[in-house]
C-alpha positions in Angstrom: 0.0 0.0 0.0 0.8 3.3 -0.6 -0.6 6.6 1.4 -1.0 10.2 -0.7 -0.5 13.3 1.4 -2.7 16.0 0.9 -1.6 19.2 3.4 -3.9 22.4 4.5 -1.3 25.1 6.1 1.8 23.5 6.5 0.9 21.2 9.8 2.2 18.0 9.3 -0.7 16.8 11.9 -3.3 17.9 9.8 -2.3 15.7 7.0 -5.0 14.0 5.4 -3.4 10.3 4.4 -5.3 9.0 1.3 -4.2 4.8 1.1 -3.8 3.1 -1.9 -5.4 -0.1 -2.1 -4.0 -3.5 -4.2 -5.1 -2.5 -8.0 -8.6 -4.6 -8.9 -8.5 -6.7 -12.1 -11.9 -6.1 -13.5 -14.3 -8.8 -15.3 -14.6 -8.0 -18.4 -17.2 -9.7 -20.9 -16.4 -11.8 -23.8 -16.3 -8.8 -26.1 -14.0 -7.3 -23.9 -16.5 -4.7 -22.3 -17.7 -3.7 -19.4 -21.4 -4.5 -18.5 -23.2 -4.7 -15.0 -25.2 -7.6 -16.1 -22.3 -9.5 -16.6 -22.6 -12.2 -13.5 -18.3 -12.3 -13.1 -19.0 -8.5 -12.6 -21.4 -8.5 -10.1 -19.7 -11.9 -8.3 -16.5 -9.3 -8.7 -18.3 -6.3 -6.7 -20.2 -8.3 -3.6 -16.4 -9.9 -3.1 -14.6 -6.8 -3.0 -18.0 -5.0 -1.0 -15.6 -4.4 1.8 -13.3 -1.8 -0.5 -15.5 -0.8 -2.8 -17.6 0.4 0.0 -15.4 3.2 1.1 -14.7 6.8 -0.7 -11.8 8.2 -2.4 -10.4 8.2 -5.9 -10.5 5.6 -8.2 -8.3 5.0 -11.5 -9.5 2.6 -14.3 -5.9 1.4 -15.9 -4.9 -0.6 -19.1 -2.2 -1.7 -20.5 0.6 0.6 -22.3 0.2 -0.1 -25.9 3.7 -1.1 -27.6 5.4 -1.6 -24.3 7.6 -3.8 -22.8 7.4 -6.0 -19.8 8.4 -5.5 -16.8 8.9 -8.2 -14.1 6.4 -10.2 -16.5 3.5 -7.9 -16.5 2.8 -5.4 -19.2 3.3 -1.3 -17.6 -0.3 0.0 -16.9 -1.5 3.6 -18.0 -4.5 5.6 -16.5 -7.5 5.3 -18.8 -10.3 7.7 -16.4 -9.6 8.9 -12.5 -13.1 9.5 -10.9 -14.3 10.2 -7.3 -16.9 9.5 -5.0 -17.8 11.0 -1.6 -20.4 7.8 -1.3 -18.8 4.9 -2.4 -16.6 3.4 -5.0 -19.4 1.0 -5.9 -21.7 3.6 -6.6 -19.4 5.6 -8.6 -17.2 3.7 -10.5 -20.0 1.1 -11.5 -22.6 3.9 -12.6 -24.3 3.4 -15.7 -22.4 7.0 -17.0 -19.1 5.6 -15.9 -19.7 1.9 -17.8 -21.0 3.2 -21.0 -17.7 5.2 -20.9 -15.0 3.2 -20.3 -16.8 0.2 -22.1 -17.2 2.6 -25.3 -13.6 3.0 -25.2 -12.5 -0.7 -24.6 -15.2 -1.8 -27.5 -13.6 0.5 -30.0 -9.7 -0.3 -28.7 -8.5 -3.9 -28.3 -7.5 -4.1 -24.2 -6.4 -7.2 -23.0 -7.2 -6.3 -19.4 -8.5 -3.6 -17.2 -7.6 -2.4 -13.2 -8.9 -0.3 -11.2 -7.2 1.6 -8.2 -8.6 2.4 -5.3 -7.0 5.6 -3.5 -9.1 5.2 -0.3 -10.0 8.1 1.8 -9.1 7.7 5.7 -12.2 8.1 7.7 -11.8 11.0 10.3 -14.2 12.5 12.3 -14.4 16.6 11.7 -12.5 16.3 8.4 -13.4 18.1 4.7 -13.6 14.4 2.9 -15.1 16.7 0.1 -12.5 19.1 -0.3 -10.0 16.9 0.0 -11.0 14.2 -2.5 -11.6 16.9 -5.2 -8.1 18.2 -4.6 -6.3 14.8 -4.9 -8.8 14.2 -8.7 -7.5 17.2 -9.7 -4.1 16.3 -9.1 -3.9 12.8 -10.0 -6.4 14.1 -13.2 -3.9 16.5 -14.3 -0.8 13.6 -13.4 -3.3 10.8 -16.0 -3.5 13.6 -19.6 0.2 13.4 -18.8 0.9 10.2 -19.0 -2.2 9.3 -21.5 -3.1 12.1 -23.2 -6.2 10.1 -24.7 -7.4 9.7 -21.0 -11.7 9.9 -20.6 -11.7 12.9 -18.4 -12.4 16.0 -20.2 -13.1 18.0 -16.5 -10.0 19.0 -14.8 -7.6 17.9 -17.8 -5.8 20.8 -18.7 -2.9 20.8 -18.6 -0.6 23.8 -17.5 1.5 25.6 -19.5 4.6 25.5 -17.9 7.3 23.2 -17.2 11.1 23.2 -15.9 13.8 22.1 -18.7 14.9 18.8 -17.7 13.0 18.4 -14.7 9.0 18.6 -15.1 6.9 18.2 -18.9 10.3 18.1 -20.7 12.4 14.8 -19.2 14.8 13.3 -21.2 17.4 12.0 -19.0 20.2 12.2 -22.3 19.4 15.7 -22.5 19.2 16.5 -18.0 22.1 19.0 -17.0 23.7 18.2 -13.7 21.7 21.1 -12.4 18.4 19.8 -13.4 19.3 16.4 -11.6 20.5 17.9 -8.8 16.5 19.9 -8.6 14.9 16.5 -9.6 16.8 14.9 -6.5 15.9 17.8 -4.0 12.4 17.5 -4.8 12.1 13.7 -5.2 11.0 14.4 -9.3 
């Protein structure tokens, strides 16, 4: 697992830790869709109820096209990042949300299809709102960078600026010494 930070005003006690949960492989049908009639789908959500049933952001993933292995399994790219305030079930398995991602799998060969779960830490007194908007945006923004064909079309704009050699424009043939030494002091 892996835990997201998101900060309001500097105090490291007021950090809000998001958790990532194990990526989901998700049933697909024998057309390679996705469909909540499908029986493996709905087997697939009452036996992950337990996660599915909390809040946070979720990323549907597929497979890099044209890329190489790694450790035996194909590198994953972010296909749509969502959120939900209710429940991952209800969000990421609405009607809206399937007709989406299943247009796009229809009309694009995918062999597979994940879905991470970045889970939201229940607190009492906390802005779960605010908080899982912020870490969309981000992680939106982070997804048209890496897949500029991603689903979202709210919150995917990217910004027009970037460091040489560090941030939008890496090449690590091209990275002066300065650049790595700024890529190193922020962790890049």
């Amino acid at each position: 697992n892996f835990i997201i930070f998101i900060d309001e005003g500097g105090n490291m006690s007021d950090l809000c830790m998001f958790e990532v949960e194990d990526a989901l492989d998700i049933p697909l049908t024998t057309k390679g869709c996705l469909d909540t009639k499908n029986s493996e789908l709905q087997e697939f959500i009452k036996r992950h109820k337990d996660v599915l049933g909390n809040s946070g952001v979720y990323i549907y993933a597929i497979p890099k096209k044209r890329a190489r292995k790694v450790n035996g399994s194909q590198p994953l790219i972010p296909l749509y990042v969502g959120k939900t305030i209710r429940s991952f079930t209800e969000e990421a398995f609405a009607p809206a949300k399937i007709a989406l991602v299943s247009n796009y799998l229809v009309n694009n060969t995918v062999p597979e299809l994940k879905l991470f779960l970045v889970k939201y830490p229940t607190r009492k007194g906390t802005n779960s709102q605010k908080h899982v908007d912020d870490l969309e945006t981000y992680l939106v923004k982070s997804a048209k960078q890496i897949n500029p064909d991603l689903l979202n079309t709210q919150k995917a704009k990217l910004d027009k600026w970037g460091i040489r050699g560090v941030l939008r424009e890496y090449d690590k043939r091209k990275t002066s010494k300065s650049a790595k030494a700024f890529i190193d002091l922020f962790s890049f």
